[in-house]
C-alpha positions as a printed Julia matrix, in Angstrom:
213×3 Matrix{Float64}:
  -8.14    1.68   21.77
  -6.58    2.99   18.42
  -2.6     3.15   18.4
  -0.77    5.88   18.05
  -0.14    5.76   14.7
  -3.96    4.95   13.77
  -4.89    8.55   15.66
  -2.1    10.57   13.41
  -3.86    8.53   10.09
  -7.31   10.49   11.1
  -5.69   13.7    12.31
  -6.52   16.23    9.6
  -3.01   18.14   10.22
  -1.19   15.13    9.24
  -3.17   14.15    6.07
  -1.79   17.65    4.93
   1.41   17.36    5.96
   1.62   13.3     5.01
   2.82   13.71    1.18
   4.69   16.72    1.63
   6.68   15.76    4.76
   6.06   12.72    6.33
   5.95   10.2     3.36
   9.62   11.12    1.86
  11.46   11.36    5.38
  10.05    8.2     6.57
  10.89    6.59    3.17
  14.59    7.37    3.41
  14.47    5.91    7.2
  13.56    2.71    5.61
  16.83    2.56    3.43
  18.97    3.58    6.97
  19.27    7.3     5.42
  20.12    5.92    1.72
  18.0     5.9    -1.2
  17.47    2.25   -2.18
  13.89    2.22   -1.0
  12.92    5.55   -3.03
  14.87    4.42   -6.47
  12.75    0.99   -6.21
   9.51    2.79   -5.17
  10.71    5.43   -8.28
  10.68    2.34  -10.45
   7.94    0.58   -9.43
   5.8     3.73   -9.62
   6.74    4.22  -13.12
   5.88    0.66  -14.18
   2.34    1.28  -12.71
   1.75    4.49  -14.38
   2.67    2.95  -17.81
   0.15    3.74  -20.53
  -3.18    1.12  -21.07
  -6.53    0.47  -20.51
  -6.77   -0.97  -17.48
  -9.13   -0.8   -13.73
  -7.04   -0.17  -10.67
  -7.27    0.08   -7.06
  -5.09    1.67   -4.47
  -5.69    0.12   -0.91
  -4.79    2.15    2.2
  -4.77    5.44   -0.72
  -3.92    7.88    1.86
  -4.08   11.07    0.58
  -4.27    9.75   -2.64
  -0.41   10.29   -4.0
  -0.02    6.87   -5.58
  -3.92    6.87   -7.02
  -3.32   10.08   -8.85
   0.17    8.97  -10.06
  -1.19    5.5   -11.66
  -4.52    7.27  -13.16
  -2.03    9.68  -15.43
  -0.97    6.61  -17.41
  -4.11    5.5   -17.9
  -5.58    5.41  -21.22
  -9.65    4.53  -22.68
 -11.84    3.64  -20.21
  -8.9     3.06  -17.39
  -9.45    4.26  -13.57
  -7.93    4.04  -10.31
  -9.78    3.5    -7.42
  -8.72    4.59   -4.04
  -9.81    3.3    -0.93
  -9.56    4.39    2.7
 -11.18    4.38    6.5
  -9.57    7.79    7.17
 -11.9    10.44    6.52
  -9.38   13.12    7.03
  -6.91   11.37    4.32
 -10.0    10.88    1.88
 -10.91   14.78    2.18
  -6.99   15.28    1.27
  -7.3    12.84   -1.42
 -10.37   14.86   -3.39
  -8.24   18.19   -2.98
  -5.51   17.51   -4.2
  -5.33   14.29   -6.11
  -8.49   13.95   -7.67
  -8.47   13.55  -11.89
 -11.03   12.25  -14.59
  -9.28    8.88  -13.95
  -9.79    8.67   -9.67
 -12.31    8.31   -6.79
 -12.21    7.7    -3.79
 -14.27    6.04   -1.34
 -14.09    5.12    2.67
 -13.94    1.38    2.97
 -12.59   -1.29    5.69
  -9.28   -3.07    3.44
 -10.59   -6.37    5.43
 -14.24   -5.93    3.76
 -13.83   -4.37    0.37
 -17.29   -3.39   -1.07
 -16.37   -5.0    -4.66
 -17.21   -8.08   -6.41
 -14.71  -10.88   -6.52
 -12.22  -10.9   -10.08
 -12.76   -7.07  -10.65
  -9.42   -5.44  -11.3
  -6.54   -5.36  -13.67
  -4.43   -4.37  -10.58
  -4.42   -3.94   -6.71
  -1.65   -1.96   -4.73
  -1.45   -1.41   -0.75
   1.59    0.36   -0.23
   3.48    1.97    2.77
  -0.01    1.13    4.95
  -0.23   -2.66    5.63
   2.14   -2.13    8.6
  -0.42    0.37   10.06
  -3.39   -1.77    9.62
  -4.95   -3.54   12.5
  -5.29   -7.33   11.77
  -3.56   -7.11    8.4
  -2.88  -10.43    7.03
  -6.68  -11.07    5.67
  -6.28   -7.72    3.96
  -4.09   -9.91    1.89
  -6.65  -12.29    0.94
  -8.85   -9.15   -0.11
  -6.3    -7.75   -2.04
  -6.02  -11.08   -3.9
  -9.81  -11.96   -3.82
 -10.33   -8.76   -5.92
  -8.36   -8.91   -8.65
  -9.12  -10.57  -12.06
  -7.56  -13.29  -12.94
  -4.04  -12.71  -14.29
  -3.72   -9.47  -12.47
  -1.16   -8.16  -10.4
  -1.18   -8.0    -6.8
   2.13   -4.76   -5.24
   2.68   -4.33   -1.89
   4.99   -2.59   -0.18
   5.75   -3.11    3.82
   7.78   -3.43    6.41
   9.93   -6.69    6.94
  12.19   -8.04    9.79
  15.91   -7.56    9.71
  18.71   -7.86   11.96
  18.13   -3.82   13.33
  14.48   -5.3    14.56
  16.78   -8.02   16.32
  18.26   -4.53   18.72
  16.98   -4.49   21.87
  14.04   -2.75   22.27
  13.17   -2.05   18.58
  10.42   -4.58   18.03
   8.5    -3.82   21.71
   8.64   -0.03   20.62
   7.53   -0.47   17.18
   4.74   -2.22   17.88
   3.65    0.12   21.03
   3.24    2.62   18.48
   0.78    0.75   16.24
   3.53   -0.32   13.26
   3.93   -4.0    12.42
   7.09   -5.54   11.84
   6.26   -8.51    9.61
   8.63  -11.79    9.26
  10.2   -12.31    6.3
   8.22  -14.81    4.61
   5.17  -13.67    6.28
   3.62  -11.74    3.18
   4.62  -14.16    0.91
   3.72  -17.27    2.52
  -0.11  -15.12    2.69
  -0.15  -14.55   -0.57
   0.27  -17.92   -1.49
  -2.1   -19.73    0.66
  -4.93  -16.75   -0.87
  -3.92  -18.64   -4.23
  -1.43  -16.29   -5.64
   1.2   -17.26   -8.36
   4.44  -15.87   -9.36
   4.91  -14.01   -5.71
   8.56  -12.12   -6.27
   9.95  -10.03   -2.98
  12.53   -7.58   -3.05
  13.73   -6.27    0.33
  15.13   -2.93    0.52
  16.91   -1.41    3.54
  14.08   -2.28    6.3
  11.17   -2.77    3.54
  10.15   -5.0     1.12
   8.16   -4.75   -2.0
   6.13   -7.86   -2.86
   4.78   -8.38   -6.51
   2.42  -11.42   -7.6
  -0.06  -12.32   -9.78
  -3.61  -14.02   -9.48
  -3.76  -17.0   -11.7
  -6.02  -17.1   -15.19
């Protein structure tokens, strides 16, 4: 049976409403109502979106936001790649953040239909938490990018508010994953990546690394 949040990924009213809505308000719940968690994800965004030449993929796209973001800096033969197993998000996604630079496709994150060593970078972010089974998602994410390429993620992490009564058990009821602190990181390293940094902000964390040459 799908979770709760899994049925409002392939509800059609809230891939409209996601970007617009949803996305910044439950962004700002992650920093406790400040804005530590949208100044990093400002940041980060930028860095991705700097000019070159280079094959992306965006894991868990959505509705596309971040793929259409990173294609604009993209230069020569450069793309970004979105993936998704919403159809209702995807349909979004071709709408309203389709360029020369994106496409989309519906794909399983735990089965991605590319060849091993493919792109320049991979992103999942603000979705891992929502995604059944996620930690071999992880391994995907590293098995498909090249060699010195960059693995983001952004998820949730444990803090002391998930210590509260009650928070975890609800939390997970609706279908959202809480992972441990060193849970992402200790992934990425046993799927062989190098130079894993974490940043936690407010109630997330942003996790960079790189796939060795």
């Amino acid at each position: 049976m799908s979770s709760i949040a899994q049925q409002m990924m392939h509800n059609r009213l809230f891939s409209q409403v996601y970007e617009r809505l949803w996305r910044p308000t439950f962004t700002r719940l992650f920093s406790l109502g400040g804005s530590g968690t949208a100044d990093f994800d400002k940041a980060l965004t930028a860095y991705l979106s700097r000019p070159g030449e280079r094959l992306m993929l965006d894991v868990a796209c959505g509705p596309g936001n971040y793929t259409r973001r990173f294609a604009e800096g993209l230069t020569g033969e450069g793309r970004c790649i979105g993936i998704d197993y919403s159809p209702s998000m995807l349909e979004q996604a071709a709408r309203t953040n389709t360029t020369d630079r994106t496409s989309y496709i519906r794909a399983d994150a735990h089965a991605m239909p590319f060849p091993d060593n493919t792109f320049d970078t991979v992103t999942c972010l603000a979705a891992l938490y929502l995604i059944p089974d996620p930690l071999p998602v992880i391994d995907e994410l590293v098995r498909v990018t090249r060699p010195g390429g960059e693995v983001v993620i952004f998820t949730s992490v444990a803090t002391d508010l998930v210590a509260l009564p009650g928070v975890r058990s609800i939390a997970e009821m609706s279908g959202y994953r809480i992972f441990g602190k060193h849970e992402i990181v200790d992934r990425l390293d046993s799927a062989g990546a190098d130079h894993v940094e974490q940043t936690i902000t407010g109630q997330g964390q942003y996790v960079l690394a790189v796939k060795p040459s």
